[in-house]
Structures are given as structure tokens and as C-alpha cells.
N, CA, C and O of each residue as an XYZ file, in Angstrom:
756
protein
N       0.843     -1.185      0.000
C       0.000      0.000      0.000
C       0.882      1.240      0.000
O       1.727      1.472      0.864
N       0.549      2.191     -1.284
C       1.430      3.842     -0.874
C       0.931      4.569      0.397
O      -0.064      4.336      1.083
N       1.880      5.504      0.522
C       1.372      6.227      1.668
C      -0.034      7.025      0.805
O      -1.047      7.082      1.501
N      -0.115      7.418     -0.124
C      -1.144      7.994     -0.667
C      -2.674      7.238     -0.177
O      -3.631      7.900      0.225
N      -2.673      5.993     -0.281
C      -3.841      5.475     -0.171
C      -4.564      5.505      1.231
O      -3.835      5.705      2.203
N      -5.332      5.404      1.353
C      -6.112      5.131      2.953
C      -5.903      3.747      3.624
O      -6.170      2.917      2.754
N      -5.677      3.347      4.353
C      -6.049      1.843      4.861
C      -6.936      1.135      4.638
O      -8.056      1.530      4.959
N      -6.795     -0.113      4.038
C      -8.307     -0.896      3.496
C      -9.581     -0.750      4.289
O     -10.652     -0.577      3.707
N      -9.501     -0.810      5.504
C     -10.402     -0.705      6.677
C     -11.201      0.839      6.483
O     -12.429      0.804      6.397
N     -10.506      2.177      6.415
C     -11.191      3.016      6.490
C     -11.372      3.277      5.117
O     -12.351      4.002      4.939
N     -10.645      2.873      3.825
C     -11.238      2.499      2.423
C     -12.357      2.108      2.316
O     -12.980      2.694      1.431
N     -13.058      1.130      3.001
C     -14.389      0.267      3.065
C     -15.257      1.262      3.775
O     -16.335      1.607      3.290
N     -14.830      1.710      4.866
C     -15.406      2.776      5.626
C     -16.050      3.830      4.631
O     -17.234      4.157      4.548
N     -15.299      4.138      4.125
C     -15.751      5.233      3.214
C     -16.602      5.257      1.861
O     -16.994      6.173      1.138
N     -16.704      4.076      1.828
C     -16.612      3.766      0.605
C     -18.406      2.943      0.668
O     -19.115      2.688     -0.305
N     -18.607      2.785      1.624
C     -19.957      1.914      2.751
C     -20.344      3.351      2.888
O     -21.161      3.697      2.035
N     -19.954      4.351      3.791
C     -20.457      5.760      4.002
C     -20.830      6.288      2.281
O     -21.949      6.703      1.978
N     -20.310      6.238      1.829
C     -20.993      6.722      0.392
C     -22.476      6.215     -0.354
O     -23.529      6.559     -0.890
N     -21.765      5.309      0.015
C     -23.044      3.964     -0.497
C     -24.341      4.226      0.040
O     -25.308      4.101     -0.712
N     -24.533      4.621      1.404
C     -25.683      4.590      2.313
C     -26.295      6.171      2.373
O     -27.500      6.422      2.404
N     -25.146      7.247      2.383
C     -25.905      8.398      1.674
C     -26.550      8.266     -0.144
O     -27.539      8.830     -0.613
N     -25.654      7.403     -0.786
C     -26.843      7.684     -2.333
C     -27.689      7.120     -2.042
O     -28.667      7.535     -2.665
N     -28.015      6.070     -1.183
C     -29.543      5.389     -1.109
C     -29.974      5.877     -0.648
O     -31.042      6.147     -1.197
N     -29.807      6.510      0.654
C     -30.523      7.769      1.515
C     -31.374      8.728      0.430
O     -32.592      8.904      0.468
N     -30.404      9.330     -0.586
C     -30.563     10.712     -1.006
C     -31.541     10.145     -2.503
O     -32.039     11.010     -3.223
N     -31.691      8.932     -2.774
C     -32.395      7.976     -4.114
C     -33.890      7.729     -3.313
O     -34.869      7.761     -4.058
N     -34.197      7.438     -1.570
C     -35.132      7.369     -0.868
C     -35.931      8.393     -1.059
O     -37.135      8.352     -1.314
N     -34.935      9.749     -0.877
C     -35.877     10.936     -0.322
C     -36.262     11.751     -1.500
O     -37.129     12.621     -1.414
N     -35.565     11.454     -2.712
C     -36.300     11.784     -3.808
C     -37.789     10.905     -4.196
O     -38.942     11.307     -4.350
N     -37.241      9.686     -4.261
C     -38.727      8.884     -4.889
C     -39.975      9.339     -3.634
O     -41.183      9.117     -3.713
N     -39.142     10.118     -2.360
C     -40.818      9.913     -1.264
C     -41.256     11.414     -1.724
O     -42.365     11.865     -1.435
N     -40.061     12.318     -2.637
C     -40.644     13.830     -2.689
C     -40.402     14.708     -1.524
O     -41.110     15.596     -1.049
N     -39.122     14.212     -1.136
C     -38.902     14.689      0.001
C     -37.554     15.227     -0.665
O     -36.561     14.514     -0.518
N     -37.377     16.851     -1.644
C     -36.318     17.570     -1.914
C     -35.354     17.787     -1.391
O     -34.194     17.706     -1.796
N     -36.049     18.289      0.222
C     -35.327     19.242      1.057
C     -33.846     18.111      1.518
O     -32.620     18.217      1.490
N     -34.685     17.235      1.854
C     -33.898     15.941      2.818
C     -32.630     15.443      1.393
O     -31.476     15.176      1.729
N     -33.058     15.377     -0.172
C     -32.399     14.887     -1.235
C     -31.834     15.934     -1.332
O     -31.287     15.723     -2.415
N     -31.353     17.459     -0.902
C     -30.576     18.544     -1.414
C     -29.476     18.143     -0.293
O     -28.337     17.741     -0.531
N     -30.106     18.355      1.068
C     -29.036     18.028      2.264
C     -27.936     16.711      1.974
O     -26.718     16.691      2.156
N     -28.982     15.471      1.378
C     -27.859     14.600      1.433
C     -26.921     14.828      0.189
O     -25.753     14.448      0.106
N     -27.485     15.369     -0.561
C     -26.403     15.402     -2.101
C     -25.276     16.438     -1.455
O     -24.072     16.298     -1.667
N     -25.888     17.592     -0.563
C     -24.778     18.498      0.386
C     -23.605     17.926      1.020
O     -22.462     18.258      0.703
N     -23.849     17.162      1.816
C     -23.440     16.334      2.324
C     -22.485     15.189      1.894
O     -21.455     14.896      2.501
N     -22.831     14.730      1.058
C     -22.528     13.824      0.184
C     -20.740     14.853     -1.095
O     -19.638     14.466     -1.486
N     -21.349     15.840     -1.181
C     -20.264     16.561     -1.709
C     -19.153     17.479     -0.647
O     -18.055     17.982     -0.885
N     -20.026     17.427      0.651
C     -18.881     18.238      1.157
C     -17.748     17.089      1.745
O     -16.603     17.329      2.129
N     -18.419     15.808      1.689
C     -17.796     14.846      2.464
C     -16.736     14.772      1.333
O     -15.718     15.013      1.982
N     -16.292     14.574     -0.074
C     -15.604     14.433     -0.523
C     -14.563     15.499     -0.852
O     -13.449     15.020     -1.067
N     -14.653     16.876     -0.947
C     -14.375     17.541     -0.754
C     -13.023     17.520      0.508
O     -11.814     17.473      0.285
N     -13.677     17.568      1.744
C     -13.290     17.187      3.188
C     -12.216     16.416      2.895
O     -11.058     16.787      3.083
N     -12.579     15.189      2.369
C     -11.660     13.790      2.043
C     -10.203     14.467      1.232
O      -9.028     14.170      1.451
N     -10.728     15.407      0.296
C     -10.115     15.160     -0.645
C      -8.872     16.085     -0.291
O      -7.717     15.778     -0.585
N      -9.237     17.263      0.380
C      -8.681     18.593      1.371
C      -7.815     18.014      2.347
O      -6.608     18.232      2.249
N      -8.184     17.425      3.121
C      -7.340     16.143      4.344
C      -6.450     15.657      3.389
O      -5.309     16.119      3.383
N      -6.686     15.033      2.797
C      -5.697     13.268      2.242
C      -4.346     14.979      1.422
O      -3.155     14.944      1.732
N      -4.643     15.633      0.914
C      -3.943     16.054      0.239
C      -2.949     17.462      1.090
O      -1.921     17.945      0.616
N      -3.400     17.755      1.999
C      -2.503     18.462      3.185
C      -1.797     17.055      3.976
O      -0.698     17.180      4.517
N      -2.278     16.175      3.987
C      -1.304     15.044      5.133
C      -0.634     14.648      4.294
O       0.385     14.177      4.799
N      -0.632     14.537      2.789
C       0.371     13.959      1.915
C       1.399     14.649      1.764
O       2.495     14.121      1.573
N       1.193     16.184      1.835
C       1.984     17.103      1.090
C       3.208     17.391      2.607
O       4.407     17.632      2.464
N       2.605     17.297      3.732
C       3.294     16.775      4.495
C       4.218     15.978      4.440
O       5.410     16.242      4.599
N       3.697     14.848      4.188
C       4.554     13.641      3.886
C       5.790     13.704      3.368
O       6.875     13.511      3.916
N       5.483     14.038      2.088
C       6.526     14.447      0.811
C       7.122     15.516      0.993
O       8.174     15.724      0.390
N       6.680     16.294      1.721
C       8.053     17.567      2.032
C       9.308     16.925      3.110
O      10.508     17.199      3.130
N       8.519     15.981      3.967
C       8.680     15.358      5.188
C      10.045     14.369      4.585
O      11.057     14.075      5.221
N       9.750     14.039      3.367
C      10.237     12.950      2.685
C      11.781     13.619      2.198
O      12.980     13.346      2.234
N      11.141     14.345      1.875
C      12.323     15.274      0.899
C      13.190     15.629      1.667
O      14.373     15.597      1.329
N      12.743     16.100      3.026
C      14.396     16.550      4.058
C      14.724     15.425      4.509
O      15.909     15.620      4.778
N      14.508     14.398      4.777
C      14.862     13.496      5.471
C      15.945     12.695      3.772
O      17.045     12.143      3.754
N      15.562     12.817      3.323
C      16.524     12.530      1.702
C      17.731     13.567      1.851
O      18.889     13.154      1.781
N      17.477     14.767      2.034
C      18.602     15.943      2.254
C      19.068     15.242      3.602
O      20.081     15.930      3.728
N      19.100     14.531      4.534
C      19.531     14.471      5.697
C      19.250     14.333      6.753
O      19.864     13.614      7.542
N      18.117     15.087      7.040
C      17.218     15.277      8.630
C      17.031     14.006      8.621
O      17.479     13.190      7.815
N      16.349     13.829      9.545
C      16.131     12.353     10.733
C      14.692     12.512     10.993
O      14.334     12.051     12.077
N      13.752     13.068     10.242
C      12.563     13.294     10.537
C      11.583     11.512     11.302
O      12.174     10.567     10.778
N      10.719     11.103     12.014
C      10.384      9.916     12.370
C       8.602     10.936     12.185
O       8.234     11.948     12.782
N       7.763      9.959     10.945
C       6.444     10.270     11.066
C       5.744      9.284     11.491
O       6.444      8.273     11.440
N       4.593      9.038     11.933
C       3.380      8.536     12.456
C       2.234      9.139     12.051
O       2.190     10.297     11.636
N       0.920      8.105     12.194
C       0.087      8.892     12.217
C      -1.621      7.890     12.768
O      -1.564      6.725     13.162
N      -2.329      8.309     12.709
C      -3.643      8.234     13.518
C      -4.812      8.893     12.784
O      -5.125     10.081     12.854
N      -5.600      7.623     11.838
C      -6.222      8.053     11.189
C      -7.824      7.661     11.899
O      -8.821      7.525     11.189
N      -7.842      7.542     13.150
C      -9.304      7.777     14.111
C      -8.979      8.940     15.591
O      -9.245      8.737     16.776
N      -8.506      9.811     15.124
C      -8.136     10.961     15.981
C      -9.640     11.960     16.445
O     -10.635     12.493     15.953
N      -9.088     11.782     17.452
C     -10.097     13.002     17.912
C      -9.374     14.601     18.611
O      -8.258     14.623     19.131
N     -10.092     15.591     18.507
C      -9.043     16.439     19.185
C     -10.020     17.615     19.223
O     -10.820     17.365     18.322
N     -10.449     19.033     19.935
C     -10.901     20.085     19.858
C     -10.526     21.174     19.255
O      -9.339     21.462     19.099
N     -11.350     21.783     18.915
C     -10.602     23.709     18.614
C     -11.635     24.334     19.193
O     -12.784     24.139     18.796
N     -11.261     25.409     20.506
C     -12.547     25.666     20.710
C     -13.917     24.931     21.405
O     -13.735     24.133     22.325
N     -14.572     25.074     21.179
C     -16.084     24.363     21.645
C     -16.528     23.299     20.903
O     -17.554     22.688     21.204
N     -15.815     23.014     19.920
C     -16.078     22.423     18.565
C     -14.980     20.794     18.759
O     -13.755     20.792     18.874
N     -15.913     19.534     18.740
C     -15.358     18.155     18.616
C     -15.145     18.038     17.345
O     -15.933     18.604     16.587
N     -13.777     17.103     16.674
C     -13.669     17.082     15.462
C     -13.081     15.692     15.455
O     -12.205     15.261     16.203
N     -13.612     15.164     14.635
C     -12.891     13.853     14.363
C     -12.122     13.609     13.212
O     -12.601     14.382     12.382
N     -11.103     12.909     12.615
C     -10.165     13.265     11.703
C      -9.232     12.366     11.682
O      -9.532     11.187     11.873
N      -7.848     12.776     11.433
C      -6.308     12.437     11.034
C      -5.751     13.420     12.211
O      -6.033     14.407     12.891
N      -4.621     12.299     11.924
C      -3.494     13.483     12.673
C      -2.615     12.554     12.151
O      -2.677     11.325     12.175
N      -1.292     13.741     11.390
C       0.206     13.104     11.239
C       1.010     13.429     12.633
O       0.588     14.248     13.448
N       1.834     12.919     12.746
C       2.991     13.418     13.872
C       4.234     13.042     13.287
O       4.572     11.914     12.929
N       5.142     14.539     13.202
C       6.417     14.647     12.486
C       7.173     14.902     13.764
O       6.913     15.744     14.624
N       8.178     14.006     13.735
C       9.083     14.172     15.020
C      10.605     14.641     14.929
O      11.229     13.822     14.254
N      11.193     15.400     15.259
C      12.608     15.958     15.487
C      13.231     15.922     16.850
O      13.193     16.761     17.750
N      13.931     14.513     16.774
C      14.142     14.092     18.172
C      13.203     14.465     19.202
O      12.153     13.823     19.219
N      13.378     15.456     20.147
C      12.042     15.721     20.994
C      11.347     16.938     20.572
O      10.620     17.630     21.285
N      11.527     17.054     19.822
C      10.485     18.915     18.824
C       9.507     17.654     18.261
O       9.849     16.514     17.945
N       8.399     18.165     18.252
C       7.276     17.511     17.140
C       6.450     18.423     16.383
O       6.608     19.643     16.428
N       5.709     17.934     15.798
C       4.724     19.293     14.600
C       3.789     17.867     14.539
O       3.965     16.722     14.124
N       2.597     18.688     15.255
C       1.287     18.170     14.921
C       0.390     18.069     14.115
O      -0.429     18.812     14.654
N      -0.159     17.662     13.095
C      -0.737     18.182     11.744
C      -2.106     17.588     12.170
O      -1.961     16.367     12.098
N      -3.555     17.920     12.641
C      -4.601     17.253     12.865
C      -5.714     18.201     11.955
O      -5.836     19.425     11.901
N      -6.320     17.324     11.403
C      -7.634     17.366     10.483
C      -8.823     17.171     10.835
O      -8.671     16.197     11.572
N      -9.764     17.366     10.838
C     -10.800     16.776     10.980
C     -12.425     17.730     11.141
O     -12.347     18.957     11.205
N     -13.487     17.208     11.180
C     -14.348     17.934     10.984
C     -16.029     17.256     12.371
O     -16.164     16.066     12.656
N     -16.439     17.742     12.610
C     -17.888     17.396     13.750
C     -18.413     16.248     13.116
O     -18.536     16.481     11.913
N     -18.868     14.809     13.498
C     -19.395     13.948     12.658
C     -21.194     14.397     13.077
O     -22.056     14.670     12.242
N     -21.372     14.360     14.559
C     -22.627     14.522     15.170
C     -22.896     15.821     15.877
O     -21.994     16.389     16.493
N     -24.686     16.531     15.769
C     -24.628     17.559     16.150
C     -24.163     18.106     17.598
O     -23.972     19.303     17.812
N     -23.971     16.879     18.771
C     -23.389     17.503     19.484
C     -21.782     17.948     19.735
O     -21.176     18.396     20.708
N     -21.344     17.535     18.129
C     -19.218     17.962     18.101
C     -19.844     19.376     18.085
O     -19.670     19.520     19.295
N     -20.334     20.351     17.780
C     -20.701     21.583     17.518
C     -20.744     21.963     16.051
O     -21.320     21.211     15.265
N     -20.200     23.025     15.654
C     -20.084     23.470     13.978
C     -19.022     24.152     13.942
O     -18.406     24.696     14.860
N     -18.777     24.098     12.596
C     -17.553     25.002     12.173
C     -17.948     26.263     11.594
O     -18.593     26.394     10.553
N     -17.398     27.430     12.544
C     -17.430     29.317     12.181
C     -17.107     29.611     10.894
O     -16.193     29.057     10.283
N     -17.884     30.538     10.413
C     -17.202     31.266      9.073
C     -17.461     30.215      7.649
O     -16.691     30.150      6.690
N     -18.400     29.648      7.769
C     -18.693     28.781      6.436
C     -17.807     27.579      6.247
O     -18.066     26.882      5.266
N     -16.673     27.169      7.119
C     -15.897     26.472      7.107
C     -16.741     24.737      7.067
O     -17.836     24.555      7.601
N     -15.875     23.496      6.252
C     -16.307     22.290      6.343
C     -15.297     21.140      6.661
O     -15.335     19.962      6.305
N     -14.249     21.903      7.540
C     -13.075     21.055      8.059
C     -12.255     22.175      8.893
O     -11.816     23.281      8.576
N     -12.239     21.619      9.782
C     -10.729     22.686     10.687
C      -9.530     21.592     11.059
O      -9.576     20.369     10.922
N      -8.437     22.418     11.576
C      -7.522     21.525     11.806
C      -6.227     22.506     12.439
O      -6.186     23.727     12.589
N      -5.243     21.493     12.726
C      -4.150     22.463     13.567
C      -3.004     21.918     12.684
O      -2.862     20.764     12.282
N      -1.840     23.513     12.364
C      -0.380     22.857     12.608
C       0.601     22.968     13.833
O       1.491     23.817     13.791
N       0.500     22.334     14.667
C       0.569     22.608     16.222
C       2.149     22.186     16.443
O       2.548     21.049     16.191
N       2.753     22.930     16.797
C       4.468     22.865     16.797
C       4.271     22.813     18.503
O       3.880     23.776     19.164
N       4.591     21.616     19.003
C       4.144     21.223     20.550
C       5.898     21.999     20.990
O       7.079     21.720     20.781
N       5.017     23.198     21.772
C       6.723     23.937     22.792
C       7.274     25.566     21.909
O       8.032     26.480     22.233
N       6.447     25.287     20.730
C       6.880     26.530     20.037
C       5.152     27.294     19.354
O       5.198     27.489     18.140
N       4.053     27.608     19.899
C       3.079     27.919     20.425
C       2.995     28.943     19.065
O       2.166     28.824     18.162
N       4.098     30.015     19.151
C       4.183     31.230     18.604
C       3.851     30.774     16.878
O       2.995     31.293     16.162
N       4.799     29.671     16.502
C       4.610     28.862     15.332
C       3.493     27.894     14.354
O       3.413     27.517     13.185
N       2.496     27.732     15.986
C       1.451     26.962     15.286
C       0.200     27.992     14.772
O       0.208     29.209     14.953
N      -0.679     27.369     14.215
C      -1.761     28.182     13.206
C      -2.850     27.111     13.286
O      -2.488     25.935     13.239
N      -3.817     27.328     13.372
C      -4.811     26.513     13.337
C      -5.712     27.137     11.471
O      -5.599     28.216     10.888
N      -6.202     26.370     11.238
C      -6.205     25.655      9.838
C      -7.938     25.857      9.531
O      -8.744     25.437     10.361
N      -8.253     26.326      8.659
C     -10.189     26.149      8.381
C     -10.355     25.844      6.539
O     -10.005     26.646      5.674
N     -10.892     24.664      6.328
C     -11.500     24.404      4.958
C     -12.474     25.061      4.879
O     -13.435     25.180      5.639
N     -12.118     25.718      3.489
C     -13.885     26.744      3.454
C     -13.445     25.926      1.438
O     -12.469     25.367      0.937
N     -14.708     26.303      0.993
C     -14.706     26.080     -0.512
C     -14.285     27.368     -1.110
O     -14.004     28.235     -0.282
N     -14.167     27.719     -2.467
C     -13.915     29.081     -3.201
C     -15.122     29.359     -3.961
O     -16.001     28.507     -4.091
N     -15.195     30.473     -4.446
C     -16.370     30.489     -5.485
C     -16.571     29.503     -6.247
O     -17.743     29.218     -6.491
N     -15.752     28.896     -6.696
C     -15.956     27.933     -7.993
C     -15.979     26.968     -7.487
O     -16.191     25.961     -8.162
N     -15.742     26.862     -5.906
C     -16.303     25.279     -5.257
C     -15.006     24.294     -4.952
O     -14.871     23.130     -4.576
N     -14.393     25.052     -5.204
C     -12.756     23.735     -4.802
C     -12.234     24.196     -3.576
O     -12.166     25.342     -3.133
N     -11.818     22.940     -3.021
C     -11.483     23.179     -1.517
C     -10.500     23.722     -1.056
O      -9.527     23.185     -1.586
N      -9.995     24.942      0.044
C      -8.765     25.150      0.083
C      -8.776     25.613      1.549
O      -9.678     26.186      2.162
N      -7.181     25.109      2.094
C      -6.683     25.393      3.645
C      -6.951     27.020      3.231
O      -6.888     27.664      2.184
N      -7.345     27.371      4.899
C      -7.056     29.082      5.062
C      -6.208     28.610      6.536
O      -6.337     27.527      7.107
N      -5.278     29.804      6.972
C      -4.864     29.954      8.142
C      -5.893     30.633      8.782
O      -6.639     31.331      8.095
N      -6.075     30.541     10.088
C      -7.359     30.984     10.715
C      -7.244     32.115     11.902
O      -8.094     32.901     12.321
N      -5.774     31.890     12.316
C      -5.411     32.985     13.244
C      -4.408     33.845     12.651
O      -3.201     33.895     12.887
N      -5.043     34.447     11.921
C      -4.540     35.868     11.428
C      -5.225     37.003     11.090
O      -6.167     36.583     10.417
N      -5.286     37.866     11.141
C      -6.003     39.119     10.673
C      -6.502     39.098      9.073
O      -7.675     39.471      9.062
N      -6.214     38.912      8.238
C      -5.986     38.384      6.961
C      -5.843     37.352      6.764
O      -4.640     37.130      6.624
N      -6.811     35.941      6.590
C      -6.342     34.862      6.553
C      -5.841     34.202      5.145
O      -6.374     34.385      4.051
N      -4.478     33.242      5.470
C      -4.470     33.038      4.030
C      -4.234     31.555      3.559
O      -4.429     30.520      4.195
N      -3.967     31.650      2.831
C      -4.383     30.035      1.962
C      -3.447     29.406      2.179
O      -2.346     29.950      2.094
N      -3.554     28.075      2.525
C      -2.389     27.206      3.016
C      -1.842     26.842      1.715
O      -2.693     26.550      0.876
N      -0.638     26.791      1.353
C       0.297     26.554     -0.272
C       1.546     25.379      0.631
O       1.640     25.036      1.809
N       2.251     25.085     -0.467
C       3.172     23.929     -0.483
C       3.960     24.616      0.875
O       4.289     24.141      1.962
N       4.102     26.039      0.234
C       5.454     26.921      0.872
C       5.448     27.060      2.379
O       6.347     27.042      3.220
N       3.457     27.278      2.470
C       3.769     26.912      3.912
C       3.789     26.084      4.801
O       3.887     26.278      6.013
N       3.682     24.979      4.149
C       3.852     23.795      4.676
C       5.460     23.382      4.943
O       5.861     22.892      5.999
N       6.412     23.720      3.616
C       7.759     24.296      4.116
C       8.047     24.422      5.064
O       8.638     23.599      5.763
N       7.716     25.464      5.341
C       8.108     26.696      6.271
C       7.765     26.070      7.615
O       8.670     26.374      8.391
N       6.755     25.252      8.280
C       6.146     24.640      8.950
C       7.868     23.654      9.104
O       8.917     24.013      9.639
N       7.586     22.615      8.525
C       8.544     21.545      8.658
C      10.360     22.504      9.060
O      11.201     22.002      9.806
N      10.528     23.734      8.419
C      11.740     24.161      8.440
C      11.598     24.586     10.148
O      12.515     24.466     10.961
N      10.488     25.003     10.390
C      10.526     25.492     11.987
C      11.231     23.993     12.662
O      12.263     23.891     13.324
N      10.335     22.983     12.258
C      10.615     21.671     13.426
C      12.248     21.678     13.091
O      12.981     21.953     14.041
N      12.801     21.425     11.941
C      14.134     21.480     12.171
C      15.129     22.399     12.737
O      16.241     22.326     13.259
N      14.133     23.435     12.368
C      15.576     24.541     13.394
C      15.639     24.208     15.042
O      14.764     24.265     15.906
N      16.658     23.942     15.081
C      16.565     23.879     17.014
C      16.670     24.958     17.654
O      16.830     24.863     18.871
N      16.605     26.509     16.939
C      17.033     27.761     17.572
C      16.017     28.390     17.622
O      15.995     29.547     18.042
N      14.590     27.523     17.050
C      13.497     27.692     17.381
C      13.253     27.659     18.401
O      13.161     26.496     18.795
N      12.975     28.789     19.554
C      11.781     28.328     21.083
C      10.840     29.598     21.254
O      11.457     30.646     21.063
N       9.778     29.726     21.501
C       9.246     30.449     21.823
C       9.650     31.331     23.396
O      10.021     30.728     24.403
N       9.491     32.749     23.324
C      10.096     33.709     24.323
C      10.193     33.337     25.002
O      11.307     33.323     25.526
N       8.477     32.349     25.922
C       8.154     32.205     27.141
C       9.521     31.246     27.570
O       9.993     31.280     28.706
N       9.982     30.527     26.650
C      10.799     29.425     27.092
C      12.126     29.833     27.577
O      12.772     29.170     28.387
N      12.525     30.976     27.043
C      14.008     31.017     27.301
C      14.347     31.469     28.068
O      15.560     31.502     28.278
């Protein structure tokens, strides 16, 4: 199996979850029930979307991850693809990679509310997530999937005044923090 792929287990998972919303959303048309056939086709598209937004920030991870550790670094990844974790008031269930630099780590967690009591996601968002640099605070950014006009999915950074779109570069820039060791935040020194 590549790292690209999902695990057969949550492959089937997903793949069963698809299955049971088109019959859902094939039900509530033949009963004339629109409202319920718009939600699930909603649903049904934001979930892939979601999928598609996740799998492709934890990869790009990966492969940057990949690439210094080819230049040299000693990077050690893991990861946890039934994670749970908060932002806020808000339960999210998801991924999480964990990129390790001897004892520095960079947290990468994904994920989105499955049931109405995880809460919702602010600002039109259909996935949040953290890049959480555990000890260097100043460095991490917490993460919001929103769609674009034209409907394709894209990271925003979420704690900034201006938020902006997560790109390769800053995912870079992310991984270059875990390697610098001259990285610490004020409080620490």
C-alpha cells in the first residue's frame, strides 16, 4: 500500500459511508422529500471535498517530510487516522500526522464534527484543523476548509487578521521550523 492510499479498513469505511448516503438521497427523492435529497447530495459533496482537502494536506506533508529526510534530517512520522481532538467548543474527528525531530514535534490534525453535538464550524468552514508545533506555540496556526467560489477546496490559516491560503510553501516553512533547534518560543528562554 502507498502512503497515498487510505487503509483498506477506512477504504471500506468510506466507501460503505458513500453507499448509504446515495440510497438515503435515491429514498428521499422517490418519497418527494427535496429538502432531505438537497441536504444529502450536500453532504454527500462536502464529504468528498473534506476527504479530498485532508488526504492532500497530510500527503503534502509527507513528501516535504520525505524530501528533508533525503537531504539528511532524521525526521520519524506517524500517524492516527481515528483521531479526535478540539478547537474551541467544537469536537472534530479526523487524522493526525505526527512529524518528530528528536524531541520537537509538529502536529498536523484534520478533521471535521461527525454529530450535532461535536458543535459546527465558524465562518462557512467544512473542516478545521491544527499545525501545532508542541513547545513553540508562537509557530502553530490553526487551519479552516472553506470552498472558493468555484467550489474547490482550500486550507485558510485561521489565526490571522488576513487569513491566508495554506500553499506547499507553507507547509515548508512549517517543517523548516521543526528542524531549526534555535526555534523556542520567548516564554521558554
Amino acid at each position: 500500500m502507498s502512503e497515498s492510499e487510505p487503509p483498506p479498513v477506512l477504504h471500506e469505511l468510506n466507501e460503505t459511508w458513500a453507499t448509504v448516503l446515495a440510497e438515503a438521497e435515491a429514498r428521499a427523492r422517490v418519497a418527494g422529500r427535496a429538502d432531505i435529497a438537497e441536504y444529502l447530495s450536500l453532504r454527500k459533496s462536502n464529504d468528498l471535498l473534506r476527504t479530498t482537502a485532508c488526504d492532500w494536506l497530510l500527503m503534502t506533508f509527507r513528501r516535504v517530510a520525505g524530501e528533508m529526510n533525503r537531504a539528511g534530517a532524521s525526521l520519524q512520522l506517524s500517524s492516527d487516522d481515528k483521531y479526535q481532538f478540539t478547537i474551541g467548543q467544537t469536537s472534530l474527528v479526523g487524522q493526525l500526522l505526527k512529524l518528530e525531530n528528536s524531541a520537537r514535534q509538529l502536529l498536523v490534525e484534520v478533521g471535521w464534527p461527525r454529530v450535532p453535538k461535536h458543535g459546527f464550524i465558524r465562518g462557512g468552514g467544512i473542516a478545521l484543523g491544527r499545525l501545532r508545533h508542541v513547545g513553540i506555540k508562537s509557530a502553530s496556526d490553526e487551519i479552516r476548509l472553506v470552498t472558493s467560489p468555484e467550489g474547490a477546496p482550500r486550507w485558510i490559516v485561521d489565526n490571522r487578521r488576513q487569513p491566508a491560503e495554506i500553499r506547499e510553501a507553507n507547509i515548508r516553512q512549517h517543517v523548516a521550523v521543526l528542524l531549526d533547534s534555535s526555534q523556542v518560543d520567548e516564554t521558554q528562554r
